[in-house]
C-alpha positions as CSV (number, residue, x, y, z in Angstrom):
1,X,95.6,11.2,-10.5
2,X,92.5,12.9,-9.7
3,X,89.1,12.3,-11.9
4,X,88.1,14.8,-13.8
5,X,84.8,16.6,-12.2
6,X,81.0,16.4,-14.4
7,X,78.2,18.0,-14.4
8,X,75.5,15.8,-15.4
9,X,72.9,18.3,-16.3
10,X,69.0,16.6,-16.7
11,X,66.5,19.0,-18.6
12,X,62.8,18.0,-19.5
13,X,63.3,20.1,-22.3
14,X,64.7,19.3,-25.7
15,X,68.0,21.3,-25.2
16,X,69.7,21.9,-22.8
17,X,70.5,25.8,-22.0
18,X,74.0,27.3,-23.3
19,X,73.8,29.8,-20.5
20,X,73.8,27.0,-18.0
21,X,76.6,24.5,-19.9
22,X,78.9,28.2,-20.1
23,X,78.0,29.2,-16.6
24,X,79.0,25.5,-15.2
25,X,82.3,25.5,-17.6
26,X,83.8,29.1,-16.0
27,X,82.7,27.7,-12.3
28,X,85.3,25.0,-13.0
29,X,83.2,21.8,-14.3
30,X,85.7,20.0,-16.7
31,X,83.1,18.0,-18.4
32,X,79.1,18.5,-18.3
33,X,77.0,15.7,-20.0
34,X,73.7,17.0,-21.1
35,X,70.9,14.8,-20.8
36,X,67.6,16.5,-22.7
37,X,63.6,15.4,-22.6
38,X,64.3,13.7,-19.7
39,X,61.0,12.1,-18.1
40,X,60.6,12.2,-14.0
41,X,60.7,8.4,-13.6
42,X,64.4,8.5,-15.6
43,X,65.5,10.8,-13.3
44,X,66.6,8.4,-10.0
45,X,68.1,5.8,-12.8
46,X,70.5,8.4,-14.2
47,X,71.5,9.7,-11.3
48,X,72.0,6.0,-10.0
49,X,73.9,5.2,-12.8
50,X,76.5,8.6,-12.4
51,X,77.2,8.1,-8.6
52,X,77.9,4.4,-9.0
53,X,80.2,3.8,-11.9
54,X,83.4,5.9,-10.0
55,X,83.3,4.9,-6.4
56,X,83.3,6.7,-3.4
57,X,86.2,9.1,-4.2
58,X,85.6,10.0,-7.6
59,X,81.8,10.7,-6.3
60,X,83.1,13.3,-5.0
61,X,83.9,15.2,-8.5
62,X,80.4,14.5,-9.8
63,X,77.7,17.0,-9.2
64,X,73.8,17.1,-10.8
65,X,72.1,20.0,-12.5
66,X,68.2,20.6,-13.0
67,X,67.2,22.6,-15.7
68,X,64.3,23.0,-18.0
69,X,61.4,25.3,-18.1
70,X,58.8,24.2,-15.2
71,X,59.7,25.3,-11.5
72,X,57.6,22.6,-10.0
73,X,58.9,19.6,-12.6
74,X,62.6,21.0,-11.3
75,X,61.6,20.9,-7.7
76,X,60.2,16.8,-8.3
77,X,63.4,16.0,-10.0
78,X,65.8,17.5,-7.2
79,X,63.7,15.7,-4.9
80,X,63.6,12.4,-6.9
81,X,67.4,13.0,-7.1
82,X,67.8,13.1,-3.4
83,X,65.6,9.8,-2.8
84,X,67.8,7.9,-5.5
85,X,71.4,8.5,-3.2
86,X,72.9,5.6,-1.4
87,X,75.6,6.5,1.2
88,X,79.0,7.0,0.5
89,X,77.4,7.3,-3.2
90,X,76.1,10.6,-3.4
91,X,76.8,14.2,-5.4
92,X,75.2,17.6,-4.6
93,X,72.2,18.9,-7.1
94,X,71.1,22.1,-7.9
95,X,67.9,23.0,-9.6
96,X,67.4,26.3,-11.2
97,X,65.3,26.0,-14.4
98,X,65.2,29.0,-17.4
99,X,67.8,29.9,-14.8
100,X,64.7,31.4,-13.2
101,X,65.7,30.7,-9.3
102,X,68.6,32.4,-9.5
103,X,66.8,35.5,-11.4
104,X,64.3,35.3,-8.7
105,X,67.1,35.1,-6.0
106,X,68.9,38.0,-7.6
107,X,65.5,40.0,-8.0
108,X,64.4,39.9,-4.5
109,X,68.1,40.1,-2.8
110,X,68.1,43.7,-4.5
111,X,65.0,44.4,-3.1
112,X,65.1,43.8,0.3
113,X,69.0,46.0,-0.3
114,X,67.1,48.7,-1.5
115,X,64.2,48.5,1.3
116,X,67.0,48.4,3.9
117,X,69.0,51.1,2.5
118,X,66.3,53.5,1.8
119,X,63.3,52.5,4.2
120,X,65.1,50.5,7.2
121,X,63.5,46.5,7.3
122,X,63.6,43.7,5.4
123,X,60.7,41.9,3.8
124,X,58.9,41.3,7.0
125,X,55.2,42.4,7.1
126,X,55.9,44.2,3.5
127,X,53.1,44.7,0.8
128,X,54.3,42.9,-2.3
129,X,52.3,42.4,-5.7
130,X,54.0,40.2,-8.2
131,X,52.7,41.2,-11.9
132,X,54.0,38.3,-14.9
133,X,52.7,36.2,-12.0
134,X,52.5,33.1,-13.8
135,X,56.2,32.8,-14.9
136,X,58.6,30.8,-13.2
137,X,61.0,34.1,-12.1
138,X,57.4,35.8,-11.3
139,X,56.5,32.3,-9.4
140,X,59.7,31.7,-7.4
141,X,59.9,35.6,-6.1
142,X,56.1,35.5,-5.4
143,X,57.1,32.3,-2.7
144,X,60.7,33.9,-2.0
145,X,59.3,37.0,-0.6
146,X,56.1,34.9,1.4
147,X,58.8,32.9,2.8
148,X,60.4,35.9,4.4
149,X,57.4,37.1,5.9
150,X,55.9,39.2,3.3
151,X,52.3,39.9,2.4
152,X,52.5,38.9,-0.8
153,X,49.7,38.7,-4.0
154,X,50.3,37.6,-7.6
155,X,48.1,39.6,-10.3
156,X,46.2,38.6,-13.2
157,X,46.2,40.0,-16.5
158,X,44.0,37.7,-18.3
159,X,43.5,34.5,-16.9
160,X,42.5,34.9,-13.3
161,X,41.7,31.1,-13.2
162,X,45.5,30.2,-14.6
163,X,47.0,32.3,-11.4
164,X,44.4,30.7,-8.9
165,X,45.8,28.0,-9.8
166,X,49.3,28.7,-9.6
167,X,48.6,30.5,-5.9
168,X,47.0,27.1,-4.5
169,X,49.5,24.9,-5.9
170,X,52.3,27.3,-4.1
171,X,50.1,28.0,-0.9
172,X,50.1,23.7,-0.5
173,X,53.5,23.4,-1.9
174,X,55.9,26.0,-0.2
175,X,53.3,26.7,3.3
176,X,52.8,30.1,2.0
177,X,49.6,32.4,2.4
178,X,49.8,34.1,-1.2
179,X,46.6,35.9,-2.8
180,X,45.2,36.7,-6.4
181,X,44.4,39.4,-7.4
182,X,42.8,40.7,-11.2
183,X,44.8,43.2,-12.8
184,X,43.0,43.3,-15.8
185,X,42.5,46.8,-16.2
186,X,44.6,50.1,-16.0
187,X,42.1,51.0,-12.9
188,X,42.2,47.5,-11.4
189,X,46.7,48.1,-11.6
190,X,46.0,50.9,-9.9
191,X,43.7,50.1,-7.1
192,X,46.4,47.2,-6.7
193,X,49.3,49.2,-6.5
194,X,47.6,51.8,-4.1
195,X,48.0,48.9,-1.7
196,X,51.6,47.9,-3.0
197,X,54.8,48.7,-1.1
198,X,57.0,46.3,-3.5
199,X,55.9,45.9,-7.3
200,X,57.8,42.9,-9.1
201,X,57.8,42.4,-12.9
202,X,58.4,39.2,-14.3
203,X,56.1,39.4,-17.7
204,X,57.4,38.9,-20.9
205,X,60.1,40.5,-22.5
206,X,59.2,43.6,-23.9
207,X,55.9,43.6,-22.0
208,X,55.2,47.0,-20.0
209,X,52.8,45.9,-17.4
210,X,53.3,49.3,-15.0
211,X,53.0,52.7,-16.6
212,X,54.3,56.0,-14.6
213,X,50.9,57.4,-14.5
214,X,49.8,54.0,-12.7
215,X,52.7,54.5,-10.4
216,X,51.8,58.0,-9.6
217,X,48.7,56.6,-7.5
218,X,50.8,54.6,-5.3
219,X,51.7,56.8,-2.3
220,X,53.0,53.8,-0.6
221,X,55.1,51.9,-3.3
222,X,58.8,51.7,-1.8
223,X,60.8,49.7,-4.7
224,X,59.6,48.9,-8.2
225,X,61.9,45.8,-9.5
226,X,61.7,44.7,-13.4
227,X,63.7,41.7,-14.7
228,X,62.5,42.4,-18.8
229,X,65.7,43.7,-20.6
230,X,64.1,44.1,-23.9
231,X,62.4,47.4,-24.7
232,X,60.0,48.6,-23.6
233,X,60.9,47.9,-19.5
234,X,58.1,46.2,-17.9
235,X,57.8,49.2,-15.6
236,X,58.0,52.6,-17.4
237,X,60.7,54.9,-16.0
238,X,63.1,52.0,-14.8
239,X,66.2,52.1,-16.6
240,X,67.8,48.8,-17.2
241,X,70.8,50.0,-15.4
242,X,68.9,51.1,-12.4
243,X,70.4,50.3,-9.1
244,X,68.1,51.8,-6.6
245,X,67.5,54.9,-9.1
246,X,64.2,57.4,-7.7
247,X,61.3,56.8,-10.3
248,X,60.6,59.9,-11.5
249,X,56.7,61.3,-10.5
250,X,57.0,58.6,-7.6
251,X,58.2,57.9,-4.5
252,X,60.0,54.9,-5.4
253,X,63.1,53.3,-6.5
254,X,63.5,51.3,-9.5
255,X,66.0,48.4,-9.8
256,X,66.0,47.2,-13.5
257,X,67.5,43.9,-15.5
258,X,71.0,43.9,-16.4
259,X,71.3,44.8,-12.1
260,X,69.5,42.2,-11.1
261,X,71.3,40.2,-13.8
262,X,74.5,40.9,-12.3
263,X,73.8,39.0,-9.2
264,X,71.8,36.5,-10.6
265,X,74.8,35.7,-12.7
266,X,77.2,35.4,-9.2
267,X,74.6,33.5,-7.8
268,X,74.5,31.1,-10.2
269,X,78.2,31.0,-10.4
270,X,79.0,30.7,-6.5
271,X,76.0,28.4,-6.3
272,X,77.9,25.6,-9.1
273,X,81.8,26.5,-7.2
274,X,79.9,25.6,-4.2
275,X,78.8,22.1,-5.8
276,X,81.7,21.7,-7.4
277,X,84.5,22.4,-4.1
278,X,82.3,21.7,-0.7
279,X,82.7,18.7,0.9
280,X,79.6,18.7,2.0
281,X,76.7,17.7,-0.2
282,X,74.1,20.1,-1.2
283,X,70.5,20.3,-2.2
284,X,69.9,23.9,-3.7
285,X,66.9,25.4,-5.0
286,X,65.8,28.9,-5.1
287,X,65.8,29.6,-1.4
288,X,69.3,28.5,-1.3
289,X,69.8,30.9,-4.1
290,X,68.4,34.0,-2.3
291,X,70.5,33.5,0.8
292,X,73.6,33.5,-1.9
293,X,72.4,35.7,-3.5
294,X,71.9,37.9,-0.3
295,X,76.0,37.1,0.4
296,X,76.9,38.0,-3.5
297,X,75.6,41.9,-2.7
């Protein structure tokens, strides 16, 4: 008879996330084991202890996945996971913490849809200025989108040292070129977005970092993109239903939550089938999310 497949899902944080066990439950997963305020050098005994106790076929029904709060602590554990295989003893893992990789995938797949559709290109040689930098959805889109050959800079709202930071632990990290900027100030948003092509909000919910009068200035701006479903948007005059929907007063098109939502949700989904049914084992983190997230359009 075959063994029931598990998720074996490893947080640093004291829960883990219902979102994630639900998500992992409709994909298929018959049984997922949480394991909360997990510490980095626990991580390679766990997952030594899950791949070793069924043998090399029931292996096969075992997968791993990352959560928590911290994009770089995810990244160390699916790394750390990766180092603790032994061969024929080995399960896929996906990271994707706050579910932020996947928002981030979904967030800049729409984007680059709408740049194509309306503009012609991708992300190549684009302007993009990521405001709610210092987030992890703000974080992952502001690499994503430097990955694909974008121009990319992450604003400041308050703390210009806490987003230097972040910038030169991605520049090291990911072999990016990203830039701070300070967006302190209604005319600092607007000298930025003067030189924007791409604006992406990440803030808090219920944070409006982009007014329509800010958004006026920007002659250039293309797509305006806002993951904050809680009123009031993060970018005034995108609806949450936006798909691609002109911003009134600009030249731009707004894409708002619940549609980048949509395909963060099949992302996540086809990203845990894909752990949970290929044969092949797989390491995925949020560049493997984008590109599914690019096919779940």
């Amino acid at each position: 008879m075959e063994k029931v497949s598990i998720l074996h899902l490893i947080t640093a944080a004291k829960n883990a996330s219902p979102f994630d066990v639900n998500m992992a439950f409709d994909a298929g997963f018959d049984k997922i084991m949480p394991y909360t305020n997990v510490e980095m050098n626990e991580v390679a005994g766990l997952v030594q202890d899950a791949i070793f106790s069924r043998g090399p076929t029931g292996v096969k029904r075992e997968s791993v996945f990352i959560g928590g709060r911290d994009i770089d602590v995810a990244m160390d554990m699916l790394i750390t996971a990766k180092k603790a295989m032994v061969p024929p003893f080995e399960v896929s893992v996906f990271a994707d913490p706050s579910g932020a990789f996947t928002t981030a995938a979904g967030m800049m797949a729409k984007v680059e849809q709408h740049l194509t559709k309306n503009f012609g290109g991708d992300l190549t040689g684009r302007r993009v200025s990521v405001f709610g930098a210092t987030g992890p959805v703000g974080g992952c889109s502001a690499v994503i989108a430097a990955k694909y050959g974008a121009e990319v800079q992450m604003v400041s709202h308050r703390n210009m040292a806490d987003v230097q930071a972040k910038v030169g632990s991605y520049n090291t990290r990911y072999g990016v070129n990203i830039v701070a900027v300070d967006g302190a100030s209604d005319a600092a948003k607007i000298e930025i977005l003067k030189n924007t092509e791409i604006a992406l909000c990440a803030a808090a919910a219920g944070v409006q970092v982009l007014s329509l009068a800010q958004m006026a200035h920007a002659k250039d701006l293309k797509v305006v993109a806002d993951v904050n479903a809680v009123p009031p948007s993060g970018a005034e005059g995108v609806d949450v239903f936006a798909d691609g929907v002109a911003i009134a007063g600009t030249n731009a098109f707004g894409i708002g939550a619940l549609a980048i939502g949509n395909v963060k949700y099949k992302t996540q989904h086809h990203l845990l089938k894909l752990m949970l049914e290929s044969d092949n084992k797989q390491y995925l983190d949020f560049l493997s999310a984008f590109e599914m997230a690019r096919n779940s359009l």
